[in-house]
N, C-alpha and C positions, 0 to 999 in steps of 0.2 A: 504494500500500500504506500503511495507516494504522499510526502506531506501535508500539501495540499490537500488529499483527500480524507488524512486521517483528522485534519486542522474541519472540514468540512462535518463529517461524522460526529469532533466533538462539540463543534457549533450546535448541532441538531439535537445531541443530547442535551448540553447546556438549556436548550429550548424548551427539551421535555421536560426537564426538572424543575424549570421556572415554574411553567403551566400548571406541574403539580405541587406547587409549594413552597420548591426548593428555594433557596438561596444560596447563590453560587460564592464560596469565598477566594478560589486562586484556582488556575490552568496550570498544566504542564509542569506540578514541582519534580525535580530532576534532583537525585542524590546517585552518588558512582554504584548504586548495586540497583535503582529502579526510578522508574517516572509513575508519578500519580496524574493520570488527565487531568480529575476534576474533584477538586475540595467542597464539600457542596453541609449546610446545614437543615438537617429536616425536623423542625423544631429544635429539639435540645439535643438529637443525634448527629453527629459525626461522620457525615457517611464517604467513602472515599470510592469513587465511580473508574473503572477502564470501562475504555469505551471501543468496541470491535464494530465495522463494519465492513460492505465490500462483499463481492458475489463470486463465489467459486463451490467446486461441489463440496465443501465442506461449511456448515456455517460457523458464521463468526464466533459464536461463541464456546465454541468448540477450541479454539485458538486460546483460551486461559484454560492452559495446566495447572498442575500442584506446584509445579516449579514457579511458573509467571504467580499464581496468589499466595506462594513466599515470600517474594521478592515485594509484591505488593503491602504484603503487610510488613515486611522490614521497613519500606518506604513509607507507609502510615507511619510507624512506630516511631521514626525518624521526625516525623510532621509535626505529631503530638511531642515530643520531647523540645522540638526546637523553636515552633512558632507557639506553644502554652495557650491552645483554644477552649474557648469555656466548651465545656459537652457534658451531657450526663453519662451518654453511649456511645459507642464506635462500631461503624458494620463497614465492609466492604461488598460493593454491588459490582456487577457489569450491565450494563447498557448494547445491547447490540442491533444496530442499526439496518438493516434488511434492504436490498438494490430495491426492491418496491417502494421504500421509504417508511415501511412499516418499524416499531419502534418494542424491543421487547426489555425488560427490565426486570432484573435476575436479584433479588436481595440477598444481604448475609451467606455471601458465596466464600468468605473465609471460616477460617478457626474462632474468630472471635465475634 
């Protein structure tokens, strides 16, 4: 998936989280073992969004392994320690975006 189109996918989820609720706090935080797309708060939870789209015979959401929602939650746990966000809770979702443009929304796809 080229930038552009992964920058496009997370526009669209940012949309959908608005729509329901959300409020978005930071894109694309980058630490050397992983990138969180989208910091997002749903109410008083914490929720930290990869966001997969893009059309091939496998769907996107098939593309987070155990490996990629390790890495994810190291890169949470990095978040929470460094920017000290108020939360009661913390989940990890995926967002996956469908060439249709249809829009699916996967919660507490971590350990935590």
């Amino acid at each position: 998936m080229s930038k552009e189109s992964g920058k496009r996918y997370e526009d669209l989820a940012c949309e959908y989280l608005k729509e329901n609720g959300y409020r978005i706090i930071a894109r694309n935080v980058a630490y050397r073992f992983g990138e969180i797309d989208i910091v997002a708060l749903e109410g008083k939870i914490l929720v930290f969004v990869e966001v997969k789209g893009g059309s091939s015979l496998v769907l996107p959401r098939y593309r987070v392994d155990e490996r990629k929602i390790r890495r994810l939650e190291l890169a949470a746990q990095r978040y929470i320690l460094t920017e000290e966000p108020k939360f009661e809770e913390a989940r990890l979702d995926v967002i996956e975006i469908l060439e249709s443009g249809a829009v699916n929304h996967f919660r507490s796809v971590g350990r935590w």
